[in-house]
C-alpha positions in Angstrom: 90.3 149.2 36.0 89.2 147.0 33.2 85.1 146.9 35.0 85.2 150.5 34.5 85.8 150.5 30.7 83.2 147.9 30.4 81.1 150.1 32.4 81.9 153.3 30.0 82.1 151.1 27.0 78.0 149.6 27.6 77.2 152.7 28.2 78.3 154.2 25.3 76.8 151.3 23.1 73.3 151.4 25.0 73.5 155.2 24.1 73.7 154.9 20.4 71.4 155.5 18.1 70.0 152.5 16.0 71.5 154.4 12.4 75.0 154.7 14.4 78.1 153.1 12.6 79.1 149.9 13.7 82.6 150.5 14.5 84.3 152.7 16.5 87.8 153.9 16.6 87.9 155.2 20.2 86.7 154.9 23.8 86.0 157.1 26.9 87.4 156.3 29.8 86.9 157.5 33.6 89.7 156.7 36.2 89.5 156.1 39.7 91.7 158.4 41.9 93.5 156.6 44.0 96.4 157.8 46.1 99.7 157.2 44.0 97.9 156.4 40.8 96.2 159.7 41.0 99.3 161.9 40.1 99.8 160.4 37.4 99.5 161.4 34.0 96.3 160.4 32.0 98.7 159.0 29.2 100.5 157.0 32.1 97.2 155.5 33.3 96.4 154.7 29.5 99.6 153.2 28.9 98.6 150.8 32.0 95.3 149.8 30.6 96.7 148.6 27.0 99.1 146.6 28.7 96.6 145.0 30.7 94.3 144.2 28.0 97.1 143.9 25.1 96.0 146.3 23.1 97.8 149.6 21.8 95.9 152.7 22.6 97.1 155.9 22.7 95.3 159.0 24.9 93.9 161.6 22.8 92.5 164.0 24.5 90.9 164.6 28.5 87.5 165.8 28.6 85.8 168.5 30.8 84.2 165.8 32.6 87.6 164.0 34.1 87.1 161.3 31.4 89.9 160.5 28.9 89.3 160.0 25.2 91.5 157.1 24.2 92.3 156.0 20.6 92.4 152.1 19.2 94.7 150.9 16.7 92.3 150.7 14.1 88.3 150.9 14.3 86.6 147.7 16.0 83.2 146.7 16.2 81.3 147.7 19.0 81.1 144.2 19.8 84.6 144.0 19.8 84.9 147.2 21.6 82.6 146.0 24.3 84.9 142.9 24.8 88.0 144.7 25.5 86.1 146.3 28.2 
């Protein structure tokens, strides 16, 4: 789980523009189905992932693409976001 993250969080770094912000306050994430873990909620599956990487997040919102919109405690830099990953 935590490969793809890093996967979606590189991604979204190599994708920004060089005038971007340097923080960011949320992450996109894209879940493997898989069986058991695929009825489960998206906020269940997030609730997994901070407890693996001790961090709080919280779901925000799913998006159109089957990828999950996930909220940090606070804004990180991207650095820092690349390393939760």
């Amino acid at each position: 789980m935590r490969s793809l993250l890093a996967v979606l969080a590189v991604c979204a770094l190599a994708s920004a523009p060089a005038h971007a912000i340097d923080t960011t306050g949320r992450l996109i994430v894209r879940f493997k189905d898989a069986g058991e873990r695929a009825r489960r909620l998206p906020a269940q599956h997030v609730a997994e992932l901070a407890a693996d990487a001790g961090v709080p997040l919280a779901h925000l919102r799913a998006m159109a693409i089957g990828a999950q919109v996930v909220a940090l405690p606070s804004p990180v830099p991207l650095a820092d976001a690349a390393a939760l990953a």
